[in-house]
C-alpha positions in Angstrom: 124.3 57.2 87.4 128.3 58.2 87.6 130.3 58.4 84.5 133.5 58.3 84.9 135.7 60.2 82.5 139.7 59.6 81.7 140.8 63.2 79.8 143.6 62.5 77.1 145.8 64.6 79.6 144.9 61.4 81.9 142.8 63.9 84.3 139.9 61.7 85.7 136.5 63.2 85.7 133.4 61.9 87.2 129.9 63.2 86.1 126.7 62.3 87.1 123.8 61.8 84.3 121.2 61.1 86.9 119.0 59.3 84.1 119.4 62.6 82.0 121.8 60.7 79.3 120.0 57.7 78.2 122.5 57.2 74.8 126.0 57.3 74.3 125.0 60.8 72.4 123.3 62.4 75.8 126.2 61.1 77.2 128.5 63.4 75.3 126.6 65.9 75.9 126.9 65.8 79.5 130.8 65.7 78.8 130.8 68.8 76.5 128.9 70.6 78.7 131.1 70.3 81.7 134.3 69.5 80.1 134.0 71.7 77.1 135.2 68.9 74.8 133.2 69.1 71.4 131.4 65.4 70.7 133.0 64.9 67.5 136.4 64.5 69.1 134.9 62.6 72.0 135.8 58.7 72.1 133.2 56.5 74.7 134.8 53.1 75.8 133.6 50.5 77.9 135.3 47.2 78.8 137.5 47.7 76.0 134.8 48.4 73.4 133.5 51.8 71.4 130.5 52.9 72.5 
């Protein structure tokens, strides 16, 4: 599966999670890892809503 990331510098990043990231916490993971942004200052949205 292909994330696809908006940075707060409005950078778009896309990651693939390939099953690895079944929750919105593995998800963030994935992002940390390759963005090095820590998961307490991460904010998931979909549609509109918080993840």
């Amino acid at each position: 599966m292909r994330i696809m990331v908006r940075t707060l510098r409005g950078d778009r990043v896309a990651l693939d999670v390939d099953g690895a990231a079944k929750t919105v916490a593995q998800a963030k993971g994935v992002v940390m890892a390759r963005e090095r942004v820590p998961v307490a200052m991460q904010r998931l949205f979909f549609a509109g809503c918080h993840l």
